[in-house]
ROMARSE-302537 format. One record per residue (C-alpha): residue in three letters; x, y, z. Coordinates in steps of 0.001 Angstrom, whole numbers, plus 500000, padded with zeros to 6 digits. Example, Ala and Ser with C-alpha at 12.3 -4.5 7.8 and 13.67 -1.06 7.14 Angstrom:
! ROMARSE-302537
ALA512300495500507800;SER513670498940507140;
! end
This chain:
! ROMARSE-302537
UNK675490398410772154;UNK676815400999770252;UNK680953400103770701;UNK679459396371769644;UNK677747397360766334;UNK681079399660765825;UNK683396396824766209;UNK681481394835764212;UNK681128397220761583;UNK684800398017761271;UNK685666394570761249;UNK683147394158758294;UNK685025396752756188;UNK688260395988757202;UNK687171392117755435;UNK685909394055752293;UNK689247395454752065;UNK691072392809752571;UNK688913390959750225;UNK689427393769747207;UNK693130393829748190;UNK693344390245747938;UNK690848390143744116;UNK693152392963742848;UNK696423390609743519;UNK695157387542742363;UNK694120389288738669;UNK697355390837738561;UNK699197387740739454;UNK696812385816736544;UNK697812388969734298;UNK701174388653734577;UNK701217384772733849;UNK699436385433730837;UNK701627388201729676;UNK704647385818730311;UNK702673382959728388;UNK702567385132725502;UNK705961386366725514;UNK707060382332726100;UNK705187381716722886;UNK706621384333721176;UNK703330386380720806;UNK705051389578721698;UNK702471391831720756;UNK700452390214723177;UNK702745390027725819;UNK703096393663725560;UNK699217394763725395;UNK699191392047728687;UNK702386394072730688;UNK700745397465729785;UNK697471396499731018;UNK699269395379733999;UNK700740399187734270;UNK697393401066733496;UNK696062399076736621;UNK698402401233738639;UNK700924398703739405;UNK704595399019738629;UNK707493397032739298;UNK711194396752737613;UNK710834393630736956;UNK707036393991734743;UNK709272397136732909;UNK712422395090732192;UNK709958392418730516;UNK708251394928728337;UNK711399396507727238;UNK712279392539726005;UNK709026392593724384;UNK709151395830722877;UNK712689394875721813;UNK711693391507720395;UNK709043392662718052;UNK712112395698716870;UNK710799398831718525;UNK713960400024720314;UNK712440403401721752;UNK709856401545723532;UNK712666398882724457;UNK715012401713725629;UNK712345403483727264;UNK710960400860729512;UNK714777399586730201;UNK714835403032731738;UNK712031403108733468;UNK713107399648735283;UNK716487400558735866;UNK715208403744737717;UNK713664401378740242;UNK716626398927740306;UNK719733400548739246;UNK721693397820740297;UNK720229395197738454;UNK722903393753736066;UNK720306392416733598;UNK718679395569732788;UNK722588397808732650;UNK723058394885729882;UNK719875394913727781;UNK720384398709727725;UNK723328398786726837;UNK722358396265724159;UNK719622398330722543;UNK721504401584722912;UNK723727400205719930;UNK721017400898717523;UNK720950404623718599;UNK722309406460715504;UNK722728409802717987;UNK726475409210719380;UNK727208411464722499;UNK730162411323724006;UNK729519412521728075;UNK731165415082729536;UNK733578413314732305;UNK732645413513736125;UNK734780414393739292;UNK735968411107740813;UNK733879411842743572;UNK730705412514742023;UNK731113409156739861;UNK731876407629743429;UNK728455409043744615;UNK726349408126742367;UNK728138404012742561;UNK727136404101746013;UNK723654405772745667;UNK723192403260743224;UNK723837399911745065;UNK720494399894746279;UNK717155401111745156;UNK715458404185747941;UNK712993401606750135;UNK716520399712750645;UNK718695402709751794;UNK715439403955753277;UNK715764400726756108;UNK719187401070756466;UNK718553404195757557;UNK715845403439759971;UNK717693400336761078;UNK720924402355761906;UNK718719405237764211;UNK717112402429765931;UNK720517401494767051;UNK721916404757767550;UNK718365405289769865;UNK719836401857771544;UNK723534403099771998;UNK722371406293773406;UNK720461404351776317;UNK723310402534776720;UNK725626405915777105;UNK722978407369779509;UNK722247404508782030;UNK725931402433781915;UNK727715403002785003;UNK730893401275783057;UNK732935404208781730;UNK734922401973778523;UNK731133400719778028;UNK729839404589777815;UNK733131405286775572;UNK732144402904772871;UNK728388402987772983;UNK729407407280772390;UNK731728406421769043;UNK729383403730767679;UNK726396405967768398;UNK728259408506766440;UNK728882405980763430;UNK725356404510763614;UNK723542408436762968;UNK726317409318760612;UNK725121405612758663;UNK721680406931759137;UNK721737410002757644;UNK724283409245754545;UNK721718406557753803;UNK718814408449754303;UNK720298411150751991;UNK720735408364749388;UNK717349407108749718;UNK715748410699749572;UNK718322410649746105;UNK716779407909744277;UNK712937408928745586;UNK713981412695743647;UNK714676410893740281;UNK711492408430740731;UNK709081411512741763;UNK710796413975739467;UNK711023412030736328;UNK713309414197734862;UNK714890412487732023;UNK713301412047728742;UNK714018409612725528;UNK713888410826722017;UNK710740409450720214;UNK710824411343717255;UNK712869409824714036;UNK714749413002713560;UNK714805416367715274;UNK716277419216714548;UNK717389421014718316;UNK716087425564718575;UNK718039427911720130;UNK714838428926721567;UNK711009427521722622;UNK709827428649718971;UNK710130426636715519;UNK711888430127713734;UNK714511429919716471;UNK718049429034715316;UNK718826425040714436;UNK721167424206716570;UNK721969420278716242;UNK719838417298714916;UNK718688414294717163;UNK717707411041716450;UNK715365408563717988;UNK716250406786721442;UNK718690409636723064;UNK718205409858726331;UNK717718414004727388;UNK717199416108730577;UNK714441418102731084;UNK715545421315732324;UNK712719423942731649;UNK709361423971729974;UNK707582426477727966;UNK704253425800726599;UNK704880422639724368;UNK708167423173724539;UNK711016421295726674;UNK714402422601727276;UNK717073419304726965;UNK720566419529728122;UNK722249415902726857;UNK724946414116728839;UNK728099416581726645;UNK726562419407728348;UNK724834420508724658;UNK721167422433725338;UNK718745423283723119;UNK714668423650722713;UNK712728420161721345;UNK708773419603721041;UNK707343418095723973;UNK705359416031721252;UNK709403414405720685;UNK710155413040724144;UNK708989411106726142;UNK709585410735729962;UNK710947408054731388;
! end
């Protein structure tokens, strides 16, 4: 009697789940159409208080940023537009579309910085890393330890010798594939957990020396460079920009992508 009511019971929430799960896609699906409606119709105001409402839900996608950097770009607000490109192209940054529209609003940054050049195989690194966004790399991984499980069975029960000889060098290729792309997915998680790159929101910005406005003026910013975060101090973030420059800017001037 008992194990019945408790199967029945569990089966009751698991439907209320599945129901919620099910109510909370369909109004984000009908949320998204709408926003898209709007932005169709060239209501882009709307289209962005529609995408954001989609975020504040909790859900998140490259594809919902990418649209709200067009509408945020649309209606002339290029930090917004630059900021949300940024935010997409941190969970696909090998999407083509969103390297373009970037690279299309980053024209109107007044802030030229030229970027200090990389080893060749640094630059090479970070190509590879990003090919594919982490939960891609992530199965690779998994997928090439399955098969390096499967090669090592074959190693330890073959009686054939040349069949033990290759199952041992493709075993040794399939972890090596496992843990380079494992390495690369742990990569891309860092940057999405650790958020550590900022864009410029005020107009203009003078750069301290130090985490305190009598510091020493370094360098002036403008709006929509892109930043580092390297330290923090009470309301004050250290930056370090892509020429290697550092200095001390108002957390109240950034915002993280």
């Amino acid at each position: 009697m008992t194990k019945r009511f408790i199967l029945k019971y569990s089966w009751f929430i698991f439907g209320i789940v599945f129901f919620m799960n099910a109510s909370a896609q369909d109004s984000t699906q009908v949320a998204w159409e709408k926003a898209n409606a709007f932005y169709t119709t060239e209501e882009y105001q709307k289209a962005i208080s529609a995408y954001e409402q989609i975020l504040s839900s909790g859900r998140e996608s490259a594809k919902l940023y990418f649209n709200l950097g067009n509408a945020y770009y649309k209606t002339g607000d290029v930090n917004n537009a630059i900021l949300n490109y940024e935010r997409a192209k941190l969970l696909a940054p090998q999407d083509e579309d969103i390297d373009f529209n970037l690279k299309l609003a980053n024209q109107f940054v007044v802030t030229e910085i030229e970027a200090l050049p990389q080893p060749f195989f640094v630059r090479w690194r970070e190509r590879i890393i990003n090919m594919h966004p982490a939960d891609t790399w992530a199965g690779i991984s998994i997928a090439a330890f399955v098969l390096f499980l499967g090669l090592l069975g074959l190693f330890i029960f073959s009686r054939s010798s040349s069949l033990k000889r290759l199952s041992f060098w493709f075993g040794i290729l399939a972890i090596a594939v496992s843990g380079f792309t494992f390495s690369f997915a742990a990569r891309q998680k860092e940057k999405i957990n650790q958020r550590k790159d900022a864009i410029v929101f005020c107009p203009r910005v003078t750069v301290k020396s130090a985490p305190a406005q009598n510091s020493t003026d370094l360098f002036l910013l403008y709006e929509g460079v892109k930043v580092e975060i390297s330290d923090s101090v009470d309301t004050w973030k250290e930056i370090k920009l892509s020429d290697g420059n550092v200095g001390w800017l108002p957390d109240s001037c950034i915002v993280r992508i």
